[in-house]
C-alpha positions as CSV (number, residue, x, y, z in Angstrom):
1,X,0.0,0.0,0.0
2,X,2.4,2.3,0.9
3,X,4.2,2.1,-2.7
4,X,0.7,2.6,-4.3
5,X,0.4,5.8,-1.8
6,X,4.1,6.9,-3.0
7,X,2.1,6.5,-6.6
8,X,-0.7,8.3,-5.9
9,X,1.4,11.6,-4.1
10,X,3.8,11.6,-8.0
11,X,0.4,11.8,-9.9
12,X,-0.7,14.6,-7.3
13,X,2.2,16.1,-8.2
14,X,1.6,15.9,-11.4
15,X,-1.4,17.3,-11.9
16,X,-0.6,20.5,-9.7
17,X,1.8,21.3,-11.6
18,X,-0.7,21.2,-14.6
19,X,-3.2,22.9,-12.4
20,X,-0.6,26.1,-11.6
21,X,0.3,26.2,-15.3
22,X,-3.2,26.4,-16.7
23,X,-4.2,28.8,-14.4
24,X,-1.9,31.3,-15.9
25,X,-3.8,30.6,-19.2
26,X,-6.8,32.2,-18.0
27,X,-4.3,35.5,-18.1
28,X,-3.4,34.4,-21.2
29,X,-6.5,34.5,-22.6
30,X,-7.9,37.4,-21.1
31,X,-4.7,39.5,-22.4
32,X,-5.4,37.8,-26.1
33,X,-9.2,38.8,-25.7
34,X,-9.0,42.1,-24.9
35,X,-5.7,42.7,-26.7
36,X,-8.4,41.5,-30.1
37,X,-11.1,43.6,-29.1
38,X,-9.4,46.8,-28.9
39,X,-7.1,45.9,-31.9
40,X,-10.9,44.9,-34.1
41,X,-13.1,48.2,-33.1
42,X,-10.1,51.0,-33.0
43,X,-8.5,49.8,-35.9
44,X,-11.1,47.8,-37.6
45,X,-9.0,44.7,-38.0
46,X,-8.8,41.5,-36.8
47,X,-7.9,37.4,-37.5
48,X,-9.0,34.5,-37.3
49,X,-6.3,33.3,-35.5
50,X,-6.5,35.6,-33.0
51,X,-10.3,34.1,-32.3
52,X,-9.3,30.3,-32.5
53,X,-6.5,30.5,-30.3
54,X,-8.8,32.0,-27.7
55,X,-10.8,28.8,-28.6
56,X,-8.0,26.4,-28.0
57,X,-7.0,28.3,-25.1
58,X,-10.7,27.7,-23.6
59,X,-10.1,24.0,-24.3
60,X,-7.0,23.5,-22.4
61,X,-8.2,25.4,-19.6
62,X,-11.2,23.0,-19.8
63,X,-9.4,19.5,-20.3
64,X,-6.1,20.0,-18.4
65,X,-7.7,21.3,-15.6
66,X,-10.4,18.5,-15.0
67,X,-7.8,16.4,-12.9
68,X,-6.6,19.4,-11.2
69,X,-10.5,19.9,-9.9
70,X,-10.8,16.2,-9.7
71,X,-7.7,16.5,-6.8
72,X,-9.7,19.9,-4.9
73,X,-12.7,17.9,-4.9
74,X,-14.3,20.9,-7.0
75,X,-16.3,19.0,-9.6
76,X,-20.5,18.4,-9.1
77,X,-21.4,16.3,-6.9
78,X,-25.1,16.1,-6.9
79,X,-25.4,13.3,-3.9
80,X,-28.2,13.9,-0.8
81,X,-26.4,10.8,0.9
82,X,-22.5,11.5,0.2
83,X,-22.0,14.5,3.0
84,X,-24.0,12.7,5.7
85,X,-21.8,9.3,5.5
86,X,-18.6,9.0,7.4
87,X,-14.7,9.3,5.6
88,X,-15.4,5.5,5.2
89,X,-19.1,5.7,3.4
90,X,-18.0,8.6,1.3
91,X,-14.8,6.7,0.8
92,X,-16.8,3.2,-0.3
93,X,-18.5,5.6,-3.0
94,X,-16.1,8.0,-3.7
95,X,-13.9,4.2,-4.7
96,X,-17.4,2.9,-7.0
97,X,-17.3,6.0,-8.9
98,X,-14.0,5.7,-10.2
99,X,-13.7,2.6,-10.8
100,X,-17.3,2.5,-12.5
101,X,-17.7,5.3,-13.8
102,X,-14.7,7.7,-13.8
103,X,-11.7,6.0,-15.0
104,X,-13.9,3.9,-17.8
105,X,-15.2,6.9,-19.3
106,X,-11.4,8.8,-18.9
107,X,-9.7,6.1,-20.2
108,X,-12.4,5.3,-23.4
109,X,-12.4,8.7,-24.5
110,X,-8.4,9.3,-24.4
111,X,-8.6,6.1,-26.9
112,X,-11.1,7.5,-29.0
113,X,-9.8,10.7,-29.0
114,X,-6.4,10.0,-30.2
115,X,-7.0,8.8,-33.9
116,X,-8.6,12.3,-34.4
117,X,-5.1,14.2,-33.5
118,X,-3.1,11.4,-35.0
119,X,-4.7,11.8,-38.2
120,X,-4.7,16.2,-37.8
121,X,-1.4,15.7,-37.1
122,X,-0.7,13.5,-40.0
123,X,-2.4,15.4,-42.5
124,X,-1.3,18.5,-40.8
125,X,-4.9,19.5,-40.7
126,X,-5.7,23.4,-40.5
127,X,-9.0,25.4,-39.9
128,X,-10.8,25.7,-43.2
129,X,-10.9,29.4,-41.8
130,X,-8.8,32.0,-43.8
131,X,-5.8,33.1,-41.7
132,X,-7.0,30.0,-39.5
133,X,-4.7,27.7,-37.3
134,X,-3.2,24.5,-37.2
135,X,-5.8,21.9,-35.8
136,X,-3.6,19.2,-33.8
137,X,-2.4,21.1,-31.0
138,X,-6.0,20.9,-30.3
139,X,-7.0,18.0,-30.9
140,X,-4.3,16.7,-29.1
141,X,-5.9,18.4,-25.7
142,X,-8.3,15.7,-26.1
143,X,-6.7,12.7,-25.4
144,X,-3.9,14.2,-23.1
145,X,-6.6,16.6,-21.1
146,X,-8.5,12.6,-20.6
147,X,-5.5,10.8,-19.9
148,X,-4.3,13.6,-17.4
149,X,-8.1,13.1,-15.8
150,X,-7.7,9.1,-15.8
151,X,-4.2,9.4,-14.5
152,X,-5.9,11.7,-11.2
153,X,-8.5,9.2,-11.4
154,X,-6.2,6.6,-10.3
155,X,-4.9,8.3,-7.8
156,X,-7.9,8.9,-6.3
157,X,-9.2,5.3,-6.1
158,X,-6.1,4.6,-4.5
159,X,-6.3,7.2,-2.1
160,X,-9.6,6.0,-1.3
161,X,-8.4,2.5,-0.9
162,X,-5.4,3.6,1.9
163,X,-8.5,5.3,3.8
164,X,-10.4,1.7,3.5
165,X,-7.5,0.0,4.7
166,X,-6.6,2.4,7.6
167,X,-3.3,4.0,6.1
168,X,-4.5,7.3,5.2
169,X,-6.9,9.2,6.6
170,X,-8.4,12.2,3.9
171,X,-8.6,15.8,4.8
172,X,-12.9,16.7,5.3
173,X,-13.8,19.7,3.4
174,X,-15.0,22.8,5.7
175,X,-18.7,23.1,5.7
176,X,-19.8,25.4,3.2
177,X,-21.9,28.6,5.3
178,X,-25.4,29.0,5.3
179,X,-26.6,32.6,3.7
């Protein structure tokens, strides 16, 4: 268990790292944004390129950071049952879900994804747009922005297994405040 735990704490790792750089492409893509606007209604022009990079931009923030909100616990949980079980009950569930649900789904559309950026990349595939972009840097967030969620996904279920078997006990999250 504990080398599965050492496991788990690399892919943490991991996907913080990810997490801290795509946060600065929310910056990124603010700055490009703005920086089109003004340039498109004080000077009248503008580019395609300029739009689908905000685009791609979107998707990585999107698909790179779903493991990163996987690891803060921030994605939907819509559960009546979940908050009023113990560590061990919302462990027991938390454990079914990824290995159900989460990881099947991760894993299956990684695989699917990555024929579509193979062949883009291949055929070196651009946006029929004029002035457009290449399309297999984004296509490629597909499968890497799933495999980066399956990856978290693993560490999760293992992180929920130490808890089962008493070698890791899981941070609770603070009560959210009543308005």
């Amino acid at each position: 268990m504990k080398t599965l735990l050492a496991l788990a704490r690399l892919i943490d790792a991991l996907t913080e790292r990810v997490g801290r750089i795509v946060i600065w492409l929310v910056l990124v893509a603010t700055l490009i944004s703005a920086g089109n606007a003004l340039v498109r209604y004080s000077l009248g022009a503008s580019s395609n390129a300029w739009l689908e990079i905000q685009w791609y931009l979107f998707g990585a923030m999107f698909l790179l950071a779903a493991g990163y909100t996987l690891k803060h616990n921030g994605h939907v949980r819509i559960d009546i049952f979940y908050n009023r079980l113990g560590p061990r009950g919302q462990a027991w569930i938390d454990l079914i879900g990824g290995l159900l649900f989460l990881l099947p789904m991760a894993v299956l559309l990684a695989w699917l994804a990555w024929p579509m950026f193979f062949e883009a990349w291949q055929t070196q595939e651009y946006s029929p747009d004029a002035g457009g972009l290449l399309r297999w840097p984004v296509k490629l967030l597909l499968p890497l922005g799933f495999g980066l969620l399956a990856l978290q996904g693993v560490a999760e279920v293992i992180k929920r297994l130490g808890v089962l078997s008493g070698h890791l006990v899981l941070p609770r999250e603070a009560p959210e405040e009543e308005v």
